[in-house]
N, C-alpha and C positions, 0 to 999 in steps of 0.2 A: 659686516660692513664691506663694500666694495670701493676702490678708487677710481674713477673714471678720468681715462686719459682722453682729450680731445686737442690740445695744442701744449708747445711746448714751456706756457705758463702754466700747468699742469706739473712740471717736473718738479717739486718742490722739496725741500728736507723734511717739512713737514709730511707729504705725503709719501717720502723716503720711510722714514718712521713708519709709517703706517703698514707700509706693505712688505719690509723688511725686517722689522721690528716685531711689529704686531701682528704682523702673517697675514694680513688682508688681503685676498685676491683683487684684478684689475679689470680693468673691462675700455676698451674703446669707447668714448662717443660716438655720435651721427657724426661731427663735422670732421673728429680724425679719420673716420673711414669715409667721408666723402674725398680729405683731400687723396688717401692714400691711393684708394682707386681712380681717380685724377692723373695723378704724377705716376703711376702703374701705363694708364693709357697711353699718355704724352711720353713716359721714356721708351716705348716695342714700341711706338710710331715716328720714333725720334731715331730708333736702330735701322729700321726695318728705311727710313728714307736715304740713312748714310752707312750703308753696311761696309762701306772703305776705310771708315774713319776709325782711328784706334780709341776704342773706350777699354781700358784695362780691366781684363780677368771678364770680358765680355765677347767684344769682337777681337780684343789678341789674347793672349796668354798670360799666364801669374811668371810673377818671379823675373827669371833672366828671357822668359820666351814674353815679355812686353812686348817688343817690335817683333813680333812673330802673328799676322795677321791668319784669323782662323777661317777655315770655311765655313759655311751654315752647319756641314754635318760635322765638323770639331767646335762647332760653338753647343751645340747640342751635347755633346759626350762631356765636355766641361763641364758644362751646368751640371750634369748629373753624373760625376764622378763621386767614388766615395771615396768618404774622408782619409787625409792621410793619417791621422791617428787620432784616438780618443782622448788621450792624456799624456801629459810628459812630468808633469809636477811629480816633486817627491817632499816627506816632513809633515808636519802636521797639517790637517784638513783644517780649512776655514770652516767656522764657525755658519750655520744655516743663512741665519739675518745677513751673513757679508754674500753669501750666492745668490740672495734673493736682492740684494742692494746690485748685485753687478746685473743680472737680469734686466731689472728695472731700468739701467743703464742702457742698455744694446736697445729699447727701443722709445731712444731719445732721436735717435735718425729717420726711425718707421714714421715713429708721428711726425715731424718734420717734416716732410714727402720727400727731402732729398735722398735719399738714400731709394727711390723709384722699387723697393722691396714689391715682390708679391702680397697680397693680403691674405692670402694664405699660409705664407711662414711667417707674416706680421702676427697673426691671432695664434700661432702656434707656440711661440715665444711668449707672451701675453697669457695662453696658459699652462705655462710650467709654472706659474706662480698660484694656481688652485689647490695648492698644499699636496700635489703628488711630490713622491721622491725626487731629490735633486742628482747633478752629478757632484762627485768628490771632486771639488780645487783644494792643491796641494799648496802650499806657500811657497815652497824652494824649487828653483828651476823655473818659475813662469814667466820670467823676464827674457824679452824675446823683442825682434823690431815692431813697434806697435804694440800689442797684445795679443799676436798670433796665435803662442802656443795655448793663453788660458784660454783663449776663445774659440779654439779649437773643440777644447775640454768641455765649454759650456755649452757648443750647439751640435757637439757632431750628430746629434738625431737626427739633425736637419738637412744633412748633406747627402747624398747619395742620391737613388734611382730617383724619388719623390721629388727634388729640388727643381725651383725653374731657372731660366734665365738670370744674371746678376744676383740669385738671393745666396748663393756661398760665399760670393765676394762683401755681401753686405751682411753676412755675422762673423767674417773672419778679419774685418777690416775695419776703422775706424776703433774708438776709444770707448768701447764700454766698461770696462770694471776701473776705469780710471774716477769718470763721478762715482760710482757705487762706492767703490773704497773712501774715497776721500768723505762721501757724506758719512758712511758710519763714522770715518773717522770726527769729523766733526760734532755730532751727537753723541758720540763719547767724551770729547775735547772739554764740552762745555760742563756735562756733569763732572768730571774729575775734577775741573777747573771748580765746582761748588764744594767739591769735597777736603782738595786741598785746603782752601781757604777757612773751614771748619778745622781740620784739623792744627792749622798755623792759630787760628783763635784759640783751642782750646790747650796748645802750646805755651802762648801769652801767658794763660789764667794761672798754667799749672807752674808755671815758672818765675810766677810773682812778680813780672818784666811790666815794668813802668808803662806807662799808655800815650806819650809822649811824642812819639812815630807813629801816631794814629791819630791826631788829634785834628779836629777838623781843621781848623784854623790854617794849617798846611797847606789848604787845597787851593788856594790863590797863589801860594808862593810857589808851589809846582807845575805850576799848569799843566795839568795833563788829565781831562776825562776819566780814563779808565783809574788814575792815580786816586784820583777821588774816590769813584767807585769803590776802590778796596777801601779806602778808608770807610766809608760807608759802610761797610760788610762786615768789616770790624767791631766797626762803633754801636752796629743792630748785638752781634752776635757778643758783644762785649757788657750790653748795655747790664746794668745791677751787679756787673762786675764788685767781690768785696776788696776794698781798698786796704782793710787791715795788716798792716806787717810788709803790704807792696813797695816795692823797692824803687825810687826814687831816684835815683841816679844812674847814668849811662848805662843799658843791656849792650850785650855780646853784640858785634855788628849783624851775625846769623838774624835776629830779631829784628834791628832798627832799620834793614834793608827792605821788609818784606812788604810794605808799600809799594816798592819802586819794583820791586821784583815779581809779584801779584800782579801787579798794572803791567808787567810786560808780559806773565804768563796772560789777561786779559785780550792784549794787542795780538797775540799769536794764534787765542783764538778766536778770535773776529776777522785775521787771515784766512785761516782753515776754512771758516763756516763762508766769507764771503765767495772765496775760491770755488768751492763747493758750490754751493748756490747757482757762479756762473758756469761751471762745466755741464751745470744740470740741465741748462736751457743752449750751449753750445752744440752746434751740429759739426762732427767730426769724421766725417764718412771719408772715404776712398777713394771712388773719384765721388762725385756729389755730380748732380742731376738738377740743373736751372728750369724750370719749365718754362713753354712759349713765350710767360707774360713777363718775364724777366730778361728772359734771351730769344728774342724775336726774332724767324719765325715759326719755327718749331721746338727752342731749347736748345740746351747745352753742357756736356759732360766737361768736365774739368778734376784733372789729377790733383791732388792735395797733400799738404804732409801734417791732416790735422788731426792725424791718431798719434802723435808725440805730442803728448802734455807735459809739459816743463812746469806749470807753474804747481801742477800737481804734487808730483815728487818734493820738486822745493818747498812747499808748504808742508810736505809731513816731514821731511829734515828739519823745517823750522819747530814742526813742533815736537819733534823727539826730543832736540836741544834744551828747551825749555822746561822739560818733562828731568833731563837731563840735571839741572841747574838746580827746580827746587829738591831732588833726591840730595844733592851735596849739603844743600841749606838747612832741608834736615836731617840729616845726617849731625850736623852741627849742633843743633839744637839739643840733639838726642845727649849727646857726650856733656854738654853745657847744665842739661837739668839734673844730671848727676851731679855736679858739682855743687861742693855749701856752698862757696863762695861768690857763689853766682846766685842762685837761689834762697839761702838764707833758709833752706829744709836742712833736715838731719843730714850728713853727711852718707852718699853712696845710696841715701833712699835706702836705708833697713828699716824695716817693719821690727820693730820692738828689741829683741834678743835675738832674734832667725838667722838673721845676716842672708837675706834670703832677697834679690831683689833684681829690677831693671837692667842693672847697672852695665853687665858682660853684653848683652845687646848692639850697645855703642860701636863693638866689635864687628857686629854681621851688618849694621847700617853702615860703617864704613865699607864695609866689600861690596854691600849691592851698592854704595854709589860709583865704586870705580868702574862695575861693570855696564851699571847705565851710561856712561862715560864713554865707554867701548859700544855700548851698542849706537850712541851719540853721533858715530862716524857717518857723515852725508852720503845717502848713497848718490853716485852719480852717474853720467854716459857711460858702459863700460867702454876698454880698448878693445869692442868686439869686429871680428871681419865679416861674421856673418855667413849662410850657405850658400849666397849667390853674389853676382854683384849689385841684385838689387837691395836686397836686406841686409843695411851693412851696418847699421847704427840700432841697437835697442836701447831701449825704454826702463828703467830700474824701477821702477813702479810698484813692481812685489816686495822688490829688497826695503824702499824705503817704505812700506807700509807694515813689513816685519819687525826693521827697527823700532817704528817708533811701537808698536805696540809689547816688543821687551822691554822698552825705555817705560813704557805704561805701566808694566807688571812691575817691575822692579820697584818704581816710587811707589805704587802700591805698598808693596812689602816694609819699605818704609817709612812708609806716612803709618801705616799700622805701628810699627817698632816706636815711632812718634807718640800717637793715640794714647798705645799703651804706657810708656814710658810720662808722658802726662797722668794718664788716670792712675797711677803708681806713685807721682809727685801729691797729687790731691791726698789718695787715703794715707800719705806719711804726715801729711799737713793737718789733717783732719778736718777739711771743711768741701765743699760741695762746689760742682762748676757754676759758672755766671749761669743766670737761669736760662737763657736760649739757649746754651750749651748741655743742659743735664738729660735732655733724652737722649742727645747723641752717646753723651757719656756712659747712660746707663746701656746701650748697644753694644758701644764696646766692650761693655765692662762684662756682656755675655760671652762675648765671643774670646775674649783676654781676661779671666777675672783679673783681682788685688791677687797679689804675687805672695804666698805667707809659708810655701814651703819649697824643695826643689822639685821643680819638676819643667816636660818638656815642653820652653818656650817658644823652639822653632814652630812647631807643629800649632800652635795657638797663633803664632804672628803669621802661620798660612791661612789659618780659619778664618783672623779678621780681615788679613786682603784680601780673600776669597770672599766676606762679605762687601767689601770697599768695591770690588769689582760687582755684584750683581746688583749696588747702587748707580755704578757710573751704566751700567748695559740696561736700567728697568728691571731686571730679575727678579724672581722672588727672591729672598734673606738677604737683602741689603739692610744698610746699618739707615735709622730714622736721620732723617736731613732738616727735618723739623721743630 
């Protein structure tokens, strides 16, 4: 299957998905490559009428030589200088789907026409996503004014003797791996977000916790959509729930929150996904290029500072926090279904005589929640000076998209420690999950069997978040969500 990009309604999560995800190469339509060769003509006829006029990193210089007006032959050696470096990142490489999502990104400006690119290094860019090798983006270090330094890292094939006019300024400049990042993120957001909620149900079941904090009737007195929502999700994934021996009076607050808490982790990601969405169809270029019909009579270049995305970073600080929040909740949970007194199970969940159980867990969910906690910390503007005095302010964009995805792994690890610590509460009980719960159950229960002697836990609670994650990524050996 191929994507055809023709306008910037085109740029979509769904089609993000598609060629990120699912490896689909791209392909221009007829009217993206009519505009682009358009806006190509109008911007060398737009130079070529005002070659006094300063257009940045065209007729003057990058950096601190902005008001340093070039001649024809230093606008020439500009254009086809090479790169100053390939890479500066250091730590672990992103993942394929996130360089093929930033790719996809750099040419939301091409089709646009403002970005006045070559159609030459517009198609060139367009197929690096034919499934040839990528470059290595490192995660640490890439935060820079703008996206300079990854996007140095992502085109420098493009830079040197070969380049024309404006097209180094136009992959080195403006906001591409800002939507890329952000929509993976978002496409992750939403399935974890189905994932938790599974595992908070199957919490409830195994915890014998009253259904009370779920109950429809709620939904008017809350007013809040998304509030319903979970109750909704609940009430499906709850439904044949068995009532025998359920406990009836007041649960642990960790439980009777998880309404209002679901419904916020819901609102965080309908932030993400919305934010997303509009970065994807936002033109963020460097200076940006009006054509005639806008800026009459020939167009007009204009400086911009719309390669810093604020709402970007903030939105994955909001959703690390979140991510953040329900790791402490369960966490909570975990310590609580241990206990008879809460549960009304055997005491510490022993399996028979064994003395063999969940129980010391409670332990390691409490560490990984302080550390999602820590990794919780917003990133934000640093106190950076910069190499020049133009580039004085970066962009943390990396940093907050590292966070939140150790803030991801972590409640992974304990939403599993969860899981299992429920399907461990079941087989002391001896009865079976609500029935839209039992495939999930029997997943995990591959991946974590029933606990009946010693042995290594850790390494089991890496196996189920390791499958917890290739449910939230599409992956093969995710746990069934069905």
């Amino acid at each position: 299957m191929t994507v055809t990009l023709n306008s910037l309604a085109d740029f979509t999560l769904a089609n993000l998905k598609r060629v990120a995800w699912q490896g689909e190469d791209l392909r221009f339509g007829s009217q993206a490559l009519a505009l682009m060769r358009q806006r190509r003509a109008e911007f060398l006829a737009f130079i070529e009428a005002n070659p006094d006029r300063p257009v940045y990193g065209v007729t003057s210089g990058f950096g601190d030589r902005a008001a340093v007006m070039l001649t024809p032959e230093e606008r020439a050696r500009q254009a086809t200088m090479p790169p100053l470096l390939t890479a500066a990142g250091v730590g672990p490489a992103l993942p394929t789907r996130v360089v093929r999502a930033m790719i996809l990104g750099r040419l939301i400006n091409f089709v646009s026409g403002y970005a006045a690119v070559s159609l030459e290094t517009a198609e060139g860019v367009a197929a690096m996503l034919d499934g040839r090798p990528l470059p290595t983006v490192r995660i640490a270090g890439q935060d820079s004014p703008g996206e300079l330094l990854a996007l140095f890292n992502l085109f420098h094939d493009f830079m040197g003797p070969m380049s024309q006019l404006r097209d180094q300024n136009a992959l080195r400049n403006g906001a591409a791996c800002a939507p890329g990042l952000l929509g993976d993120m978002a496409l992750r957001a939403g399935n974890r977000a189905r994932l938790a909620t599974r595992v908070f149900a199957l919490s409830i079941d195994a915890g014998n916790m009253g259904l009370d904090p779920y109950d429809p009737a709620l939904k008017p007195l809350l007013d809040d959509p998304l509030e319903a929502d979970v109750i909704d999700r609940l009430q499906a994934l709850l439904a044949g729930v068995s009532m025998e021996g359920r406990r009836d009076y007041q649960a642990p607050i960790s439980w009777r929150i998880l309404t209002r808490l679901l419904g916020q982790m819901l609102r965080v990601v309908e932030e993400v996904e919305s934010t997303a969405r509009q970065l994807l169809t936002t033109v963020n270029d460097n200076p940006v290029f009006l054509g005639p019909e806008q800026a009459p009579p020939i167009g007009r270049c204009i400086t911009t500072g719309g390669f810093h995305v604020p709402r970007a970073y903030h939105a994955m600080n909001w959703q690390t926090q979140i991510w953040a929040d329900l790791a402490a909740v369960a966490a909570r949970e975990v310590e609580q279904l241990h206990r008879h007194k809460v549960t009304g199970l055997p005491d510490r969940l022993w399996v028979g005589e064994s003395r063999y159980s969940t129980v010391f867990l409670g332990m390691t969910a409490n560490d990984l929640a302080a550390r999602a906690q820590d990794a919780a910390k917003p990133a934000l503007i640093p106190l950076y000076g910069g190499n020049d005095g133009q580039t004085d302010t970066a962009m943390p964009l990396f940093r907050a998209y590292e966070r939140e995805g150790e803030a991801a792994r972590l409640l992974d690890l304990i939403l599993a420690i969860l899981a299992a610590s429920a399907s461990q509460a079941l087989a002391v009980a001896g009865r079976d999950a609500a029935p839209q719960l039992r495939p999930f159950l029997k997943t995990i229960r591959t991946a974590f069997p029933v606990v009946e002697s010693a042995r290594d836990l850790g390494a089991e609670v890496e196996r189920l978040a390791a499958a917890f994650d290739a449910t939230v990524t599409e992956q093969p050996g995710g746990v069934a969500m069905a």
